[in-house]
LUMDO-362341 format. One line per field, with one value per residue (C-alpha): residue in three letters; chain; y, z negated, x. Coordinates in pm, whole numbers, plus 50000, padded with zeros to 5 digits. Example, Ala and Ser with C-alpha at 12.3 -4.5 7.8 and 13.67 -1.06 7.14 Angstrom:
BEGIN
mitor	c(ALA; SER)
nugu	c(A; A)
v	c(49550; 49894)
w	c(49220; 49286)
u	c(51230; 51367)
//
This chain:
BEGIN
mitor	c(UNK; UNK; UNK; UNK; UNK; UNK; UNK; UNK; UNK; UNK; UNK; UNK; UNK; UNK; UNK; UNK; UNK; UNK; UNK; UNK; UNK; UNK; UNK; UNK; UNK; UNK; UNK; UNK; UNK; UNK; UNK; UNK; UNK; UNK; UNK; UNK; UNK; UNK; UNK; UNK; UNK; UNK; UNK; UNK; UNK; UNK; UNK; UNK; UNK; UNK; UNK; UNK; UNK; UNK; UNK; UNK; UNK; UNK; UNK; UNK; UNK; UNK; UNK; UNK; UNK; UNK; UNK; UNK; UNK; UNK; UNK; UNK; UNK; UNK; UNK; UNK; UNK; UNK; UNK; UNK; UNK; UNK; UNK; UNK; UNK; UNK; UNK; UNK; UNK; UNK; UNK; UNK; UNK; UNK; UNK; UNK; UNK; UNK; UNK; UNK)
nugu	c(A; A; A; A; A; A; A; A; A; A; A; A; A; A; A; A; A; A; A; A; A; A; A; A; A; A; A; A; A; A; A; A; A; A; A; A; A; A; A; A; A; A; A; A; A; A; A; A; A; A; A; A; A; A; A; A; A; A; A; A; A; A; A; A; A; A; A; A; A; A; A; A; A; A; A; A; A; A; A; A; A; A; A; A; A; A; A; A; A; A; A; A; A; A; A; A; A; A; A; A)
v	c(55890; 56059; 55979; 56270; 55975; 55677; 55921; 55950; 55559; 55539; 55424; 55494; 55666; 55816; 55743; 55869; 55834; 55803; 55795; 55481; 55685; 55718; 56097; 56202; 56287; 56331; 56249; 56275; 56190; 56254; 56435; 56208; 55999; 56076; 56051; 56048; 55759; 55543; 55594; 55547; 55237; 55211; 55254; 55008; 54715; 54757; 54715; 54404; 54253; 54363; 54183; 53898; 53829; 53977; 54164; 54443; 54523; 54396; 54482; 54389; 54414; 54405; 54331; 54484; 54474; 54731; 54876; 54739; 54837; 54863; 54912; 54896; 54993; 55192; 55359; 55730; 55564; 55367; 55391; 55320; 55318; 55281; 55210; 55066; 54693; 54710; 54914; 54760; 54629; 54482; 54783; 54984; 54703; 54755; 55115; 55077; 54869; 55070; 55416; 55254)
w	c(18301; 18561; 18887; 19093; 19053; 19156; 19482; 19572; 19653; 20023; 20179; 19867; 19992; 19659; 19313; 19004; 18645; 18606; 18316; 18219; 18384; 18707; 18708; 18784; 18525; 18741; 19098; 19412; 19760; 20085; 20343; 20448; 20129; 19883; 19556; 19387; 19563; 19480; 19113; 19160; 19266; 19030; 18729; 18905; 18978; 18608; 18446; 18624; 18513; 18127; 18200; 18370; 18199; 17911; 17895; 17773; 17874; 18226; 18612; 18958; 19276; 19615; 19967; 20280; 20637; 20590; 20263; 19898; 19621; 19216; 18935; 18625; 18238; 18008; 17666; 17874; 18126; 18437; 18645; 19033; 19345; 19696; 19913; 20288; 20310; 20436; 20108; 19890; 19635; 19369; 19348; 19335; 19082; 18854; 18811; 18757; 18463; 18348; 18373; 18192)
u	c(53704; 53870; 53720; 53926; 54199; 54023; 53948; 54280; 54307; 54315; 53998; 53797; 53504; 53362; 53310; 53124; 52956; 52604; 52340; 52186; 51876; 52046; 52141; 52505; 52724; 53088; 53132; 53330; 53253; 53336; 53090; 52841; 52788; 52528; 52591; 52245; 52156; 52466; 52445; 52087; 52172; 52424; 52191; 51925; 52198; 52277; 51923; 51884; 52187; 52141; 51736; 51829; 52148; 52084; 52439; 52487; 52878; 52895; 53066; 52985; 53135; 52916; 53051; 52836; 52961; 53191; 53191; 53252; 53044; 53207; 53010; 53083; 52925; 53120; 53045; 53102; 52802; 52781; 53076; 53053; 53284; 53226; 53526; 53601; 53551; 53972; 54102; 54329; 54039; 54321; 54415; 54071; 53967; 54268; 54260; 53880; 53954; 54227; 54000; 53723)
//
């Protein structure tokens, strides 16, 4: 996973790999963003899915007033971009995919 790549989208605020557990494996963000609490999240958004769902493999994508949220599990761990509500999110989404 290379998320130094998925960074250089414009208006992609940050993005990383967490554990299953939550803790960062890889990230990059810009100054202001914390990254231990979005793959906190990350990790959280994904245990519900996998217990409600009961999914093991899955993605979501989260709109807010002026962000957009991407996570997504992989077999390297949970993967998880945040990105301005106005990026291009095709394009976010499709090198997502592509990197995971």
């Amino acid at each position: 996973m290379k998320v130094d790549e998925i960074t250089k989208i414009p208006k992609v605020l940050g993005a990383g790999l967490a554990t299953d557990d939550g803790f960062i494996i890889e990230s990059k963000f810009i100054v202001g963003y914390d990254p231990e609490k979005f793959s906190s999240m990350a990790a959280q958004i994904m245990k519900r899915i996998k217990k409600c769902l009961n999914i093991e493999k899955t993605s979501a994508i989260f709109y807010a007033s002026n962000s957009v949220f991407f996570v997504k599990n992989t077999e390297e761990g949970i993967f998880f971009v945040i990105c301005k509500k106005d990026a291009n999110i095709g394009l976010v989404k499709i090198n997502i995919d592509r990197k995971t």
